[in-house]
C-alpha positions in Angstrom: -14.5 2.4 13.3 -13.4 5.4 14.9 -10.5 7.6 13.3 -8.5 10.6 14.9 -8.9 13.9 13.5 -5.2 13.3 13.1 -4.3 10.2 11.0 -1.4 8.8 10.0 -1.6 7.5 6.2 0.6 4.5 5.2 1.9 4.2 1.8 3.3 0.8 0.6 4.6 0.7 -3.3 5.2 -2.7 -4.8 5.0 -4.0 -8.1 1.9 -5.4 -9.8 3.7 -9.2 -10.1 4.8 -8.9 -6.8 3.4 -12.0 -4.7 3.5 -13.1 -1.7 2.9 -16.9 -1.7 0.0 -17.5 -4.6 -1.5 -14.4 -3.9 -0.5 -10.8 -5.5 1.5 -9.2 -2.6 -0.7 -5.9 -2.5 -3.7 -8.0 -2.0 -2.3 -10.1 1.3 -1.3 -6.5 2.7 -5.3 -5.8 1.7 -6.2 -9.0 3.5 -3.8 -8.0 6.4 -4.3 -4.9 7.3 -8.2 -5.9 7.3 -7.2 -8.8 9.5 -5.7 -6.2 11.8 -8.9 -4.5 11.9 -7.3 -0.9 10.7 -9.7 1.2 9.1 -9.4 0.8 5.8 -7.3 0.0 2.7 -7.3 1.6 -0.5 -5.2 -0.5 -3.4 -4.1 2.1 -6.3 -3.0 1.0 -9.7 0.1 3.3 -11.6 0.1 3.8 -15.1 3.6 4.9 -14.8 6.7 4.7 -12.9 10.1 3.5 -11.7 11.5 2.5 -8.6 15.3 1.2 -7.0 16.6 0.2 -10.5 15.2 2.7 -12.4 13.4 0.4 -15.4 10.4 2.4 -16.3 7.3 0.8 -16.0 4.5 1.7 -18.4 0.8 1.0 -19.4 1.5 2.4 -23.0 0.3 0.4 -25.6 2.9 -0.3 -27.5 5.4 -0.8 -24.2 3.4 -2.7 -22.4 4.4 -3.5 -19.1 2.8 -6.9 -16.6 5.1 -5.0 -13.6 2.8 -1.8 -13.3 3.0 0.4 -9.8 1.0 -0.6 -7.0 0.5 1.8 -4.3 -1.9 0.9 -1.0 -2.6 3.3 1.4 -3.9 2.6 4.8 -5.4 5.9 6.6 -5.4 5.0 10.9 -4.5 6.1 13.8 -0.1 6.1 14.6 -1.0 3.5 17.0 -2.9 1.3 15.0 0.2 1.7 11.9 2.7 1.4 14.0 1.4 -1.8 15.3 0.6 -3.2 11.4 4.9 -2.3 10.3 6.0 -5.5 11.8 3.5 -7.3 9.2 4.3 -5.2 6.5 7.9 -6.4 7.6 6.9 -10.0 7.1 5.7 -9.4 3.6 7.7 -6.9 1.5 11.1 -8.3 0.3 11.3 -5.3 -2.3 9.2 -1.9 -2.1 8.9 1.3 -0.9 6.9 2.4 2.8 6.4 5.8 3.8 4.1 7.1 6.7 3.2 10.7 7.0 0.5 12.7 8.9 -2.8 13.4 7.6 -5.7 14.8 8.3 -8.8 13.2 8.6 -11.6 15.5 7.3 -14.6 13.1 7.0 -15.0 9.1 7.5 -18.4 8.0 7.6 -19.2 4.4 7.7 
């Protein structure tokens, strides 16, 4: 796979017991954007955080939270992102999406 020196990185925040269908919703958008055949997908897990209603989400022990951040980023060209939003579209009911320029230092396969 072949990736511009300038990128274009993809940022989707849900929650951990978001789903889509029986699945865990950041792992269809894994499965999608793979489907899609973008470069790659990288699934991050939050300890912390709060979103739209501002409950705060925690993996503190003794406030422990089944709702934790998930963040996936996608790295590809604008193109190739552009062309996965509509999907994205499909999937997210509730989240965050933000796309900002990056660039692309080293991808090796």
């Amino acid at each position: 796979m072949n990736v511009p020196e300038d990128g274009y990185l993809l940022r989707i925040f849900v929650g951990e017991s978001d789903r889509y269908g029986r699945r865990p919703l950041y792992e269809e958008i894994v499965l999608k954007a793979r489907e899609a055949g973008l470069a790659g997908a990288t699934v991050l897990r939050g300890v912390m955080g709060f979103g739209k209603h501002s409950f705060i989400h925690t993996a503190k022990i003794l406030r422990l939270s089944e709702d934790l951040p998930m963040v996936v980023e996608i790295v590809d060209s604008r193109e190739n992102v552009e062309r996965f939003l509509p999907v994205l579209d499909g999937l997210i009911t509730d989240g965050l999406v933000t796309l900002e320029r990056v660039s692309v230092i080293q991808y090796r396969g």
